[in-house]
C-alpha positions as a printed Julia matrix, in Angstrom:
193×3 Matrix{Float64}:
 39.04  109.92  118.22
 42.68  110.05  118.69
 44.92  108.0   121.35
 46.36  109.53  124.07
 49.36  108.6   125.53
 48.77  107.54  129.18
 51.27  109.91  131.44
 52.27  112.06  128.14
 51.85  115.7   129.16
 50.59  117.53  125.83
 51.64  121.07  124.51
 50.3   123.18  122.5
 52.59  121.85  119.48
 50.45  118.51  119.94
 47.45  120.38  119.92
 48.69  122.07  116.41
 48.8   118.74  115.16
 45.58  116.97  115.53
 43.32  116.53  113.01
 41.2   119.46  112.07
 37.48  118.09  112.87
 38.85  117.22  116.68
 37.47  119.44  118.82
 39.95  118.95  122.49
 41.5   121.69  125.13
 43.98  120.84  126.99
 44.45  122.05  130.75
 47.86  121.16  132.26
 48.99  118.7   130.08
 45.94  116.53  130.19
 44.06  116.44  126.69
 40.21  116.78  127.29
 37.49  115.9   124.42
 34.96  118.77  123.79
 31.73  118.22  124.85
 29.57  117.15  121.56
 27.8   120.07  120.19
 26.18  122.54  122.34
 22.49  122.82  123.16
 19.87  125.42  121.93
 19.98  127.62  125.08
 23.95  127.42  125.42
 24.2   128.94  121.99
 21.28  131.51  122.67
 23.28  132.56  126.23
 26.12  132.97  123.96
 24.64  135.06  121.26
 22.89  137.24  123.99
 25.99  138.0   126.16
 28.04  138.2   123.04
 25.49  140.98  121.45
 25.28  142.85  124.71
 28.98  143.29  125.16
 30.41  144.19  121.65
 27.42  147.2   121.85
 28.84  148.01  124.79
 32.34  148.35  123.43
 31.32  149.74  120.51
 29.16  152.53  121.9
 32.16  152.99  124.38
 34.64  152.75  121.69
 36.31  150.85  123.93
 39.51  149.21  123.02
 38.46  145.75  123.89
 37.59  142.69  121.53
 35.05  140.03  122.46
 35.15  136.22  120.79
 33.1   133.07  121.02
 34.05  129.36  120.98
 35.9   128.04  119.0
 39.05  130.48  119.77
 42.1   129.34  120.89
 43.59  131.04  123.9
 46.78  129.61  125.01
 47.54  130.29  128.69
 51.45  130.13  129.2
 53.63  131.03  131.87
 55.93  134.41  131.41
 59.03  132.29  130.4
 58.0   129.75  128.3
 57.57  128.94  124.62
 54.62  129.29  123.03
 54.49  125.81  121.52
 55.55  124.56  124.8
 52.42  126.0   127.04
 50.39  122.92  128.56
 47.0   124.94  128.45
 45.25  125.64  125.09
 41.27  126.43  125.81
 38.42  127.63  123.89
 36.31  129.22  126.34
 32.37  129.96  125.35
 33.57  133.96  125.38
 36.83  135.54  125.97
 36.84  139.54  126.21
 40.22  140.61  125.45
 41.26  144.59  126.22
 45.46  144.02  125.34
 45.41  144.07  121.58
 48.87  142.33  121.77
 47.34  139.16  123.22
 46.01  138.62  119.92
 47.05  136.87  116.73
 45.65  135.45  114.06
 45.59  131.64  116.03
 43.73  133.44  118.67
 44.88  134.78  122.36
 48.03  134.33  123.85
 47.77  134.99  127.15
 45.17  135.34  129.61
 41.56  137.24  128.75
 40.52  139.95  130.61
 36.87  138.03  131.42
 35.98  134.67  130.38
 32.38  133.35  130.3
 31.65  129.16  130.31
 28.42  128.03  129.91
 27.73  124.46  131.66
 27.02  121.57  129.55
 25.08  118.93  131.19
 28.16  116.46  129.64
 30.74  117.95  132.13
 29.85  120.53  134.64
 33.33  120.06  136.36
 35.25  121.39  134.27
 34.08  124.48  134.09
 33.33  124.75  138.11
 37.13  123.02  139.29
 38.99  122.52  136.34
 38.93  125.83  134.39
 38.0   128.07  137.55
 41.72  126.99  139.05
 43.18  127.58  135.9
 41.71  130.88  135.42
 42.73  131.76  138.8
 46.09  130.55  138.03
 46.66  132.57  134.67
 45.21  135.77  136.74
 41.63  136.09  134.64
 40.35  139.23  135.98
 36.67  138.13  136.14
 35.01  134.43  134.79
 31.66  134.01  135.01
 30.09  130.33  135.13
 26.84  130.3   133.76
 23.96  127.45  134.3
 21.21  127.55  131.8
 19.77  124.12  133.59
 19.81  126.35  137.44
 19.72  129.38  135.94
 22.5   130.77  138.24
 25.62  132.55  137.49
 28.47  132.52  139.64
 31.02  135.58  139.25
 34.76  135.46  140.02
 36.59  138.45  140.29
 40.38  138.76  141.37
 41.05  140.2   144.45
 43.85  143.26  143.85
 44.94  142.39  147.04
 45.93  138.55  147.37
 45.95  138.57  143.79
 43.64  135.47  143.66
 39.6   134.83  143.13
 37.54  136.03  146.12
 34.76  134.21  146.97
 32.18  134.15  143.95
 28.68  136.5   143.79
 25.83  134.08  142.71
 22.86  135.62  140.48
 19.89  133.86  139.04
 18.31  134.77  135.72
 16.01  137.63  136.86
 19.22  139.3   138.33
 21.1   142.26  137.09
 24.84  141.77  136.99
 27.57  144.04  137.09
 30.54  143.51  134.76
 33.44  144.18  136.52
 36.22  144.99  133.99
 33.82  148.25  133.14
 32.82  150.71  134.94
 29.01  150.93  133.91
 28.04  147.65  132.14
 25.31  145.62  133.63
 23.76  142.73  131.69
 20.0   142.42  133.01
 19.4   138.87  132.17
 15.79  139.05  132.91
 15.37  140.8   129.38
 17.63  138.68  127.51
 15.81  136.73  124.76
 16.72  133.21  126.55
């Protein structure tokens, strides 16, 4: 594991240059250690949603792209430098509609939906830590999904304040709505979990 610098605020030109086999994000300038590797049902959860929406798109022909960990989206503000964002993430899936978000690092920029699966290692993160950013960068819909409740919580932005209202909570036997369509429910009672 690599040192950190105690009150260093890391960029994404640090994050370029740690070693390969490191798997960190880093949310405002703070460098945070992935969680070691992912449990049976996180990857099924993955796989599942990840299958459901690319048929969607693709029987839609819809324009958007959907990617699982690891991908790199950097989350910067409208001025700044690339190398110079303090916010490089690799969300469990990022569904990404502007083509021009994407290169071949990953996203610049922030997703039009993000999904998180919790890992028992460090549920805060994804329920404090990323939903803030998320609101922040102006993620038009994140979903936090539990596989140890088996609850989903879904945050869409309001048009009108222009920040997350308060959250719909599913189970698994629920049928959810995806927002950023207009007729694309995921019915997680018949996913293969």
């Amino acid at each position: 594991m690599s040192n950190t610098v105690e009150n260093k605020i890391y960029t994404y030109a640090d994050y370029l240059s740690y070693p390969e086999g490191e798997h960190i994000e880093i949310i405002e300038g703070h460098i945070y250690n992935m969680s070691p590797a992912p449990s049976r049902i996180h990857q099924e959860i993955i796989s599942e949603l990840i299958t459901v929406i690319n048929s969607y798109i693709k029987s839609s022909k819809g324009n958007c792209k959907v990617y699982p960990a690891p991908f790199d989206v950097i989350l910067k503000d409208d001025n700044e430098e690339i190398v110079n964002s303090r916010n490089v993430i690799q969300p469990d899936i990022s569904v990404i509609c502007d083509k021009n978000k994407l290169t071949d690092k990953g996203c610049t920029g922030a997703p039009d939906m993000i999904i998180e699966v919790v890992s028992p290692f460090n549920p805060s993160s994804d329920y404090i830590r990323k939903l803030n950013l998320y609101d922040q960068y102006k993620v038009r819909e994140y979903w936090i999904v539990n596989p140890m409740k088996q609850t989903i919580l879904v945050y869409t932005l309001d048009e009108n304040t222009n920040q997350y209202a308060a959250p719909e909570a599913y189970t698994f036997k629920d049928k959810i709505k995806v927002g950023i369509y207009d007729n694309l429910e995921i019915d997680f009672n018949v996913l293969d979990l």
